[in-house]
C-alpha positions in Angstrom: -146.9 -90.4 -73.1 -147.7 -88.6 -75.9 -151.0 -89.8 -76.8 -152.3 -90.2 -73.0 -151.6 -86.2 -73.0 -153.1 -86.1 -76.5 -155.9 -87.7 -75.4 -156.4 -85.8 -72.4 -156.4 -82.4 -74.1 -159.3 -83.5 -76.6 -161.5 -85.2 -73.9 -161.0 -81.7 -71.7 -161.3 -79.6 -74.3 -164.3 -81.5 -75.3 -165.8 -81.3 -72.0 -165.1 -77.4 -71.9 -167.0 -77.1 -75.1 -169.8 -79.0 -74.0 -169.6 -76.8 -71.0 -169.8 -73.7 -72.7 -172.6 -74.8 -75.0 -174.4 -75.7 -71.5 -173.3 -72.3 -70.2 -174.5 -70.7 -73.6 -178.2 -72.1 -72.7 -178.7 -72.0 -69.4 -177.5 -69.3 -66.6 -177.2 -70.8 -62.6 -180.5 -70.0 -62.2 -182.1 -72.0 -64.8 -183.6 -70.0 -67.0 -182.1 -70.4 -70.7 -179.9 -67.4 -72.1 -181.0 -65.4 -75.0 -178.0 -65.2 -76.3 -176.1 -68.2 -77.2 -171.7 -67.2 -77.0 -170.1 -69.4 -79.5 -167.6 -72.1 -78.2 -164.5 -71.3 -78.3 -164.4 -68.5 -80.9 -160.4 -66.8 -81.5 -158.6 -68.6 -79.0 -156.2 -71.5 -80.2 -153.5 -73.0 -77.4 -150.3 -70.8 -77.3 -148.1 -73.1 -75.8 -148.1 -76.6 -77.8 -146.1 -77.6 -75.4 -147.8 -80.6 -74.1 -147.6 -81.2 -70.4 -148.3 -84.1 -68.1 -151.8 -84.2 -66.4 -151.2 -83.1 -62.8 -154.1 -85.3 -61.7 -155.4 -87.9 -63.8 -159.3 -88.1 -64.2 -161.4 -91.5 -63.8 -163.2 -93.0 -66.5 -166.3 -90.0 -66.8 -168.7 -90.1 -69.5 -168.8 -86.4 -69.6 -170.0 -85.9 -72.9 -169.2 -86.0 -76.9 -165.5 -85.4 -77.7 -164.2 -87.5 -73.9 -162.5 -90.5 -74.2 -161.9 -93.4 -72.0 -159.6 -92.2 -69.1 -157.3 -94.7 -67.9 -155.9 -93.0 -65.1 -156.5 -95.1 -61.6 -157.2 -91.9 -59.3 -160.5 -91.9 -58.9 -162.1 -88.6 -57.3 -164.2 -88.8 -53.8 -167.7 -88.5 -54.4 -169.7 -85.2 -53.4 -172.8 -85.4 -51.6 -176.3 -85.3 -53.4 -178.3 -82.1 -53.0 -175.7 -79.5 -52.3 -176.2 -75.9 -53.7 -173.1 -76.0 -55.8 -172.0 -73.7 -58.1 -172.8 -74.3 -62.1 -169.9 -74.8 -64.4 -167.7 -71.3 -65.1 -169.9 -69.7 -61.9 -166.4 -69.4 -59.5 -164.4 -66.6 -58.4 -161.6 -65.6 -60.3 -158.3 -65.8 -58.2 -155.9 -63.2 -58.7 -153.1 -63.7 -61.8 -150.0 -61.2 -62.4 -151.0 -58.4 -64.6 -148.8 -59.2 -67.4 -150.2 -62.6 -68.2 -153.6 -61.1 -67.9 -154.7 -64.9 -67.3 -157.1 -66.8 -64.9 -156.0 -69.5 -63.1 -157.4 -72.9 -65.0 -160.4 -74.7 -63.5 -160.6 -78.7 -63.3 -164.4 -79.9 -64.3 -165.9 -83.1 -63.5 -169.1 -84.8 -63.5 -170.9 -86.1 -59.9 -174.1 -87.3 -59.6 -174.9 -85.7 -63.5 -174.0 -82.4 -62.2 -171.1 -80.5 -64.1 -169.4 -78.7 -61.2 -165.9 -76.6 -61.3 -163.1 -77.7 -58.9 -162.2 -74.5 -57.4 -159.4 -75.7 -56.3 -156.1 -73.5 -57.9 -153.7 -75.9 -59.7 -150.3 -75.0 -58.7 -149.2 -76.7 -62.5 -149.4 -74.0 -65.0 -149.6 -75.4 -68.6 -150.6 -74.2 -71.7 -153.6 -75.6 -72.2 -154.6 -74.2 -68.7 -153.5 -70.7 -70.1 -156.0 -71.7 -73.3 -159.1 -72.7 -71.5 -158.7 -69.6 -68.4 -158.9 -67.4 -72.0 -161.7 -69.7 -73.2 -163.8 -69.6 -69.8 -163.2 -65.7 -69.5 -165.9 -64.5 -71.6 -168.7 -66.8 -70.7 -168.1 -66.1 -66.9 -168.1 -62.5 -67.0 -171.9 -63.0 -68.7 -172.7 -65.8 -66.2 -171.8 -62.8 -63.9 -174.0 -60.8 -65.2 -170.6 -58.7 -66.3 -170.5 -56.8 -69.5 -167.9 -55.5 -69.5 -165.6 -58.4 -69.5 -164.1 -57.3 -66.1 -163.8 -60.6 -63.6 -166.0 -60.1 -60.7 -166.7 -62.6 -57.9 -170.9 -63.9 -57.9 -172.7 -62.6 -55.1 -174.6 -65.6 -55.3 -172.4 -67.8 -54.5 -171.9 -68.8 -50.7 -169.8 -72.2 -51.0 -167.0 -72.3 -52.2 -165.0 -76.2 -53.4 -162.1 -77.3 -52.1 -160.9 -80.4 -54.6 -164.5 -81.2 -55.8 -165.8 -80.8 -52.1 -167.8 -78.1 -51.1 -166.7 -76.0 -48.4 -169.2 -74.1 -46.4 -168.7 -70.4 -45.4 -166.4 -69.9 -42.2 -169.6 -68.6 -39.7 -168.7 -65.4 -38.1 -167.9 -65.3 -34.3 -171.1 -63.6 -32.6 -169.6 -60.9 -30.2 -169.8 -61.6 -26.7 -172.5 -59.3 -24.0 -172.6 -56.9 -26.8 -175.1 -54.0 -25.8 -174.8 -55.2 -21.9 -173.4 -53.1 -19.4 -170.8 -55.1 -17.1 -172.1 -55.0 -13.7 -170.7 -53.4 -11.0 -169.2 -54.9 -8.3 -170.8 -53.5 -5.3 -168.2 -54.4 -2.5 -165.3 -53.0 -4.6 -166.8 -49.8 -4.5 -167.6 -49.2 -1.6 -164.4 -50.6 -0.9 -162.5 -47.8 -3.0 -164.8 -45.0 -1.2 -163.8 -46.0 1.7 -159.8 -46.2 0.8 -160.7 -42.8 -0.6 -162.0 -41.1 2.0 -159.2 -42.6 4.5 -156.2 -41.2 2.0 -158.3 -38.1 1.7 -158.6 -37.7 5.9 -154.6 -38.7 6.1 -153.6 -36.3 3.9 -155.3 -33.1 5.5 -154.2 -34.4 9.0 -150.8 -34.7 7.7 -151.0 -31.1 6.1 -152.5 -29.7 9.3 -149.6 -31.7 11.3 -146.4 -30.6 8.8 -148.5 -27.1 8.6 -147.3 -27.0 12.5 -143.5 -28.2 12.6 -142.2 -25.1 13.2 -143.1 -24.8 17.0 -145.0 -21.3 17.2 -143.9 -18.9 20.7 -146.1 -19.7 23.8 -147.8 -16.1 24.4 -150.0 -15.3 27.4 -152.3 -12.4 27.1 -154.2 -11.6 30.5 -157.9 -11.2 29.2 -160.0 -11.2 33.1 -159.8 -7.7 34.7 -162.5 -7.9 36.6 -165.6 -10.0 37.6 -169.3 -8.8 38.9 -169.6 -10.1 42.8 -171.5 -13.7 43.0 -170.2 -14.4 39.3 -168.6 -18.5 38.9 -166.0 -18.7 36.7 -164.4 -22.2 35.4 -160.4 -23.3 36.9 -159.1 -23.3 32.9 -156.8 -21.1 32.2 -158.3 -19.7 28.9 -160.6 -18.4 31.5 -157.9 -15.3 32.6 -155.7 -14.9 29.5 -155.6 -15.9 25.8 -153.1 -18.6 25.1 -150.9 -19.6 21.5 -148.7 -22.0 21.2 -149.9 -24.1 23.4 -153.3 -25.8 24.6 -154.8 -24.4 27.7 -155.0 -27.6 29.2 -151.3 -27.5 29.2 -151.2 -24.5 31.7 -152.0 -23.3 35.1 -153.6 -20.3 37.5 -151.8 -19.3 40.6 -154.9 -17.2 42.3 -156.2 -16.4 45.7 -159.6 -15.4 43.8 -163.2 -15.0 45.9 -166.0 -14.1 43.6 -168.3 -14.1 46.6 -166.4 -11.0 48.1 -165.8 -7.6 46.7 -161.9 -6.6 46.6 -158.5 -7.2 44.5 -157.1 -10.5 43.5 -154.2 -11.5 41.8 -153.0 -14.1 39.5 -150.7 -16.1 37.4 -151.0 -17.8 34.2 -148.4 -20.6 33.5 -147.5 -22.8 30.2 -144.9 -25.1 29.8 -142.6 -23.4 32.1 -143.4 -19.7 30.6 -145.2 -18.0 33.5 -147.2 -14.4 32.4 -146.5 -11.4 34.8 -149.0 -10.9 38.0 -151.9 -9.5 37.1 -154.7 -8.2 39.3 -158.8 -9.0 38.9 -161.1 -6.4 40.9 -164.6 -8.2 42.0 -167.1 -5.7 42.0 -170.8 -5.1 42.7 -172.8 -3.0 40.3 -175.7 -5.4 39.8 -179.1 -3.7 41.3 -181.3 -6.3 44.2 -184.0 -8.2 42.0 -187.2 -7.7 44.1 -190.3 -9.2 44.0 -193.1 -7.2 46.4 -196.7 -8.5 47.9 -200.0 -6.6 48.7 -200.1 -5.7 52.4 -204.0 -5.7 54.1 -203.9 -4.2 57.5 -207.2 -3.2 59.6 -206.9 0.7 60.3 -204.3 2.3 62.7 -201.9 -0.5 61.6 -198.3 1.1 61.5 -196.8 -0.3 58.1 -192.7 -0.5 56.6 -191.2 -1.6 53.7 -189.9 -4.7 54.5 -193.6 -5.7 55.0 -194.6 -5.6 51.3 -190.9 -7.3 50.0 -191.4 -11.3 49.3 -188.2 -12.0 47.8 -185.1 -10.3 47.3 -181.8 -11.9 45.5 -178.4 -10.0 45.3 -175.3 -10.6 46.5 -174.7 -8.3 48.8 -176.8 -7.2 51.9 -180.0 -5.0 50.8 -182.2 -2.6 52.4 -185.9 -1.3 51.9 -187.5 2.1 52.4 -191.0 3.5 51.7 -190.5 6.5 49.2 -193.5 8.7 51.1 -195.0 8.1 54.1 -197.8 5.4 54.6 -201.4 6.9 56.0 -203.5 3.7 57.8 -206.1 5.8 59.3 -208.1 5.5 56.6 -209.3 2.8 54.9 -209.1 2.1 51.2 -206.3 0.6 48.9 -203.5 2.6 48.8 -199.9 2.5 46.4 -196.9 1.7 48.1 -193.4 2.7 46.3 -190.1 1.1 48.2 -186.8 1.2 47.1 -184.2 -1.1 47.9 -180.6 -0.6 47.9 -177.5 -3.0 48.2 -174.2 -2.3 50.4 -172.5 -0.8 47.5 -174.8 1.2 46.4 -176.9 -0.2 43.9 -180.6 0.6 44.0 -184.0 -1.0 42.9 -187.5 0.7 43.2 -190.6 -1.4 43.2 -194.4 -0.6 43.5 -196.7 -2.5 45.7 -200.6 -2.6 47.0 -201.3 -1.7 50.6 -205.4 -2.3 51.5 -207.0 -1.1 54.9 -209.8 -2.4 56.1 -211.2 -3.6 59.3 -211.7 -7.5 57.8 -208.0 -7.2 57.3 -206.0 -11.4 59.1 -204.9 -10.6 61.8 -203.3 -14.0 61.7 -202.2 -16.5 58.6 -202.6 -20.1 58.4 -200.0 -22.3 56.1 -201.3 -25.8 55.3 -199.3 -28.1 53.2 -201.3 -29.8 51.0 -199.5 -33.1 50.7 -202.8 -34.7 49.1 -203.5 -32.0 46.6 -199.7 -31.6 45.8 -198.4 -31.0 42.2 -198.0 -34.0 40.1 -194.6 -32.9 39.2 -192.1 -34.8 41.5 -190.2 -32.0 42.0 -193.3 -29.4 43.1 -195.0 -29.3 46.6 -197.5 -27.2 47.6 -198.6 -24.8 50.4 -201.6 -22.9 50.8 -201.8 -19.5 53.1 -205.5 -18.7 54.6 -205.9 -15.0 56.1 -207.8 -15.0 59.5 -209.5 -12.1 60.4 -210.2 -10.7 63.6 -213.6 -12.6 63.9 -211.4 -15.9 62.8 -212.9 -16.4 59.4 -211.2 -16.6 56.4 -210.5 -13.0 54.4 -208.1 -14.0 51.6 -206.3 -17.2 50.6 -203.1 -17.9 48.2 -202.1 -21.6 46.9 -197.6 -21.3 46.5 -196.1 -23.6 44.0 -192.3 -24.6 44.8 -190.8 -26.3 41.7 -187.0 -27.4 42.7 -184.9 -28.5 39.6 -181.8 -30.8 39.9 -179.5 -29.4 37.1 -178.9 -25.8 35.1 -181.0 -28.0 32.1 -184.0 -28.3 33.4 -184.1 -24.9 35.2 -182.9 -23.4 32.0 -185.7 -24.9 30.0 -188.2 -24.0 32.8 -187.5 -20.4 33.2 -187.7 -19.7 28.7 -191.0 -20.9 29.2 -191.8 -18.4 31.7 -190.4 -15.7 29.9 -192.0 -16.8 26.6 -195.1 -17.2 28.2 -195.7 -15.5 31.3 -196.3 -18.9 33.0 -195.4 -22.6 33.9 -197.1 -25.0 33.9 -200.5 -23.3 33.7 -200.4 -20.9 36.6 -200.0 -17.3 36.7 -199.3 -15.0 39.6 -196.3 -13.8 40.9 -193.1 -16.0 40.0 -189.8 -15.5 41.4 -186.6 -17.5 40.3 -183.9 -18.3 42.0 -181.1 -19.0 39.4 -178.7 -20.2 42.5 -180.7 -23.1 44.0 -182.6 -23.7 40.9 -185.8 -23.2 42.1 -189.0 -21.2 41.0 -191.8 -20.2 43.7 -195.1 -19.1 42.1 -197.9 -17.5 44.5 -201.5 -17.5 43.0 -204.2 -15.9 44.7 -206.9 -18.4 45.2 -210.7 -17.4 44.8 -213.1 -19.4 47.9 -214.8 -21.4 44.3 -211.6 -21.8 43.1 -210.5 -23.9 46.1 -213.8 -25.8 46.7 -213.3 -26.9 43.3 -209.7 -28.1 44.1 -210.4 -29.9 47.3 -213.5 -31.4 45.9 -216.3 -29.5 47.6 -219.5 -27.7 46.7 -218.6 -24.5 49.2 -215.0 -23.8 50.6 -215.4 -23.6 54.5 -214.8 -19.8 55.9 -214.0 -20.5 59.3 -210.4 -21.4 61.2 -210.9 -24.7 62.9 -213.0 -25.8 59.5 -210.2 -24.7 57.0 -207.4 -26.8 59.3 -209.5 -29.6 59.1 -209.0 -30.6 55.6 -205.7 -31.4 56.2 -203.9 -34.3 57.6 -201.3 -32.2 59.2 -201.9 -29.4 61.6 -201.5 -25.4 59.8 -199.0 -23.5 61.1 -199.6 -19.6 62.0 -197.3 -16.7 61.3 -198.1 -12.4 61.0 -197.6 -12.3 57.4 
């Protein structure tokens, strides 16, 4: 035993100089170094100790100073052509600090190459001690490390693992880095919806605990009194002003008449709380709308002021009188004022146009004109033909009657009257009657004007020829 460990200290130590001589003259790169270190130089074993050979070595012809090598392990072969490190080129592994010592490194010889095992020995001998303090200096220069401090080669990317090379572990490329997760469409919408619910829930429920404590019913009478003709709804927030309860929740007691002046009473009751009679006076302070009409009359004619009124609207009964007195001895156009006055008291004065001549109608014809009616569905129209006393025609008027079957349409009708003066292209005098819904609009008709209209080149002057342009006969009136 003595020998074989003998033996196995001069072949390794042999090898290691030969190593360090091969370290001496040529770095891992393969250029030669300038400066030769001497083999071995001060260090001598300091354990003599000798100590079994943890793994025995094959039969290697390594180089001068190896013996033959009888031990039957043999060592796997390495691949050809693998960047491995050069002999003393390995990274030092951490020692305690008061042995000061690097771990020992096994060399051996594949494929002609000298490579370091960098495998760590877990045997600590003496002669490992010897060669980690032999190796020390020549790595730090293979290092490129003056100073004699151990520090790892950056060139070296393999490391061995028992003679093997092991590759570097490859690092774990992070996963969708720099992309933005998408968002999950449905989700959201989802959540905005949820939202908005919790959102609605929770100011219905602060609105509903808001109004636990049940507030006094209170009934204010508000409706005193009401202009004659006015409509007013059956709701009870119509006559007083209600809390505590919804109007719908409460009833009128009334013998009301709108259409009649006098006192009423009433009563307001919610849930069971009735308000105190109260009294509504219907009154008429509104003055008669009037719309007036020129008057012709031959000389002599005696005239009143009911003659030159076309419409009146009011809800009460109205009367007419001429202001002055009318003079038809004379003939010439003449101004007419008339004021009209209501049963309770309520006046209107209006101006009108009073012409006397002796061509004055003594007659008028009105002719519907079915085939030259409006092309509005709801208009018809009627024209008026003056007759003179020679029975030829002296003036004529075309009257437009537009009925309207809701408060809409009649609404929307009558702004564009009062924004423009007209409807539906005609001019003259308009009168509206809000209760019925209808507008009546009398244009006075030029004799070219209506030969145009009826398709003619000259509009026929006389009675029997005017009649005949229409299907139905003309009725006759005075006025």
């Amino acid at each position: 035993m003595n020998m074989n460990n003998e033996s196995n200290n001069q072949n390794f130590n042999g090898g290691m100089e030969n190593l360090n001589n091969g370290s001496n003259m040529m770095n891992p790169n393969g250029v030669p170094n300038p400066t030769p270190i001497p083999n071995n130089q001060g260090f001598a074993p300091q354990n003599p100790t000798p100590i079994p050979n943890p793994t025995p070595m094959p039969e290697q012809n390594v180089g001068t100073g190896y013996t033959e090598n009888t031990n039957p392990t043999p060592i796997p072969p390495v691949q050809e052509n693998i960047n491995l490190q050069p002999a003393g080129m390995v990274e030092q592994m951490p020692t305690a600090p008061q042995n000061n010592v690097a771990e020992p490194l096994e060399a051996t010889t594949l494929n002609a190459q000298t490579v370091m095992n960098p495998t760590p020995n877990t045997m600590t001998s003496p002669q490992d001690n010897t060669m980690n303090a032999m190796n020390q200096p020549v790595q730090n220069m293979m290092n490129n490390n003056p100073t004699g401090m151990s520090s790892p080669n950056p060139n070296n990317n393999i490391g061995m693992m028992g003679g093997v090379p092991v590759p570097p572990p490859i690092p774990e490329e992070p996963q969708n880095k720099g992309k933005k997760k998408p968002i999950n469409t449905p989700l959201l919408i989802i959540l905005i919806v949820v939202l908005v619910a919790a959102i609605g829930f929770g100011v219905y429920y602060f609105l509903t605990a808001s109004k636990t404590t049940a507030q006094p019913i209170t009934i204010t009478p508000r409706l005193t009194e009401l202009e004659l003709g006015s409509e007013i709804g059956t709701d009870a927030s119509f006559y007083a002003q209600i809390t505590g309860t919804a109007s719908s929740n409460c009833t009128v007691d009334t013998n009301l008449d709108t259409t009649k002046v006098g006192t009423y009473e009433y009563t307001v009751t919610c849930a069971g709380k009735s308000s105190n009679k109260q009294t509504i006076e219907v009154k008429d302070t509104t003055a008669p709308q009037v719309e007036v009409k020129d008057v012709i009359v031959v000389p002599g004619t005696e005239v009143v002021a009911d003659d030159f009124i076309d419409t009146v609207n009011d809800a009460s009964e109205v009367t007419f009188t001429l202001d002055d007195e009318v003079d038809t001895s004379t003939e010439g156009e003449f101004e007419v004022s008339i004021t009209a006055s209501d049963e309770y008291e309520n006046t209107t004065t209006v101006t009108a146009n009073l012409v006397v001549t002796a061509e004055a109608p003594q007659s008028y014809m009105y002719c519907e004109g079915a085939e030259n009616a409006e092309t509005s569905t709801n208009a018809t129209a009627q024209y008026r033909f003056g007759i003179n006393s020679q029975g030829t025609l002296y003036n004529s008027q075309k009257i437009i009657t537009y009925e309207f079957d809701d408060e809409a349409e009649y609404s929307a009708a009558a702004t564009e009257i009062e924004e423009n003066g007209s409807y539906n292209g005609y001019e003259g005098q308009i009168f509206m009657d809000d209760t019925n819904y209808m507008i009546i609009i009398t244009v006075d008709m030029e004799e070219s004007e209506l030969a145009t209209e009826f398709n003619l080149d000259t509009f026929p002057t006389g009675e029997a020829d005017i009649e005949g342009l229409f299907e139905e006969p003309c009725e006759y009136g005075d006025e």
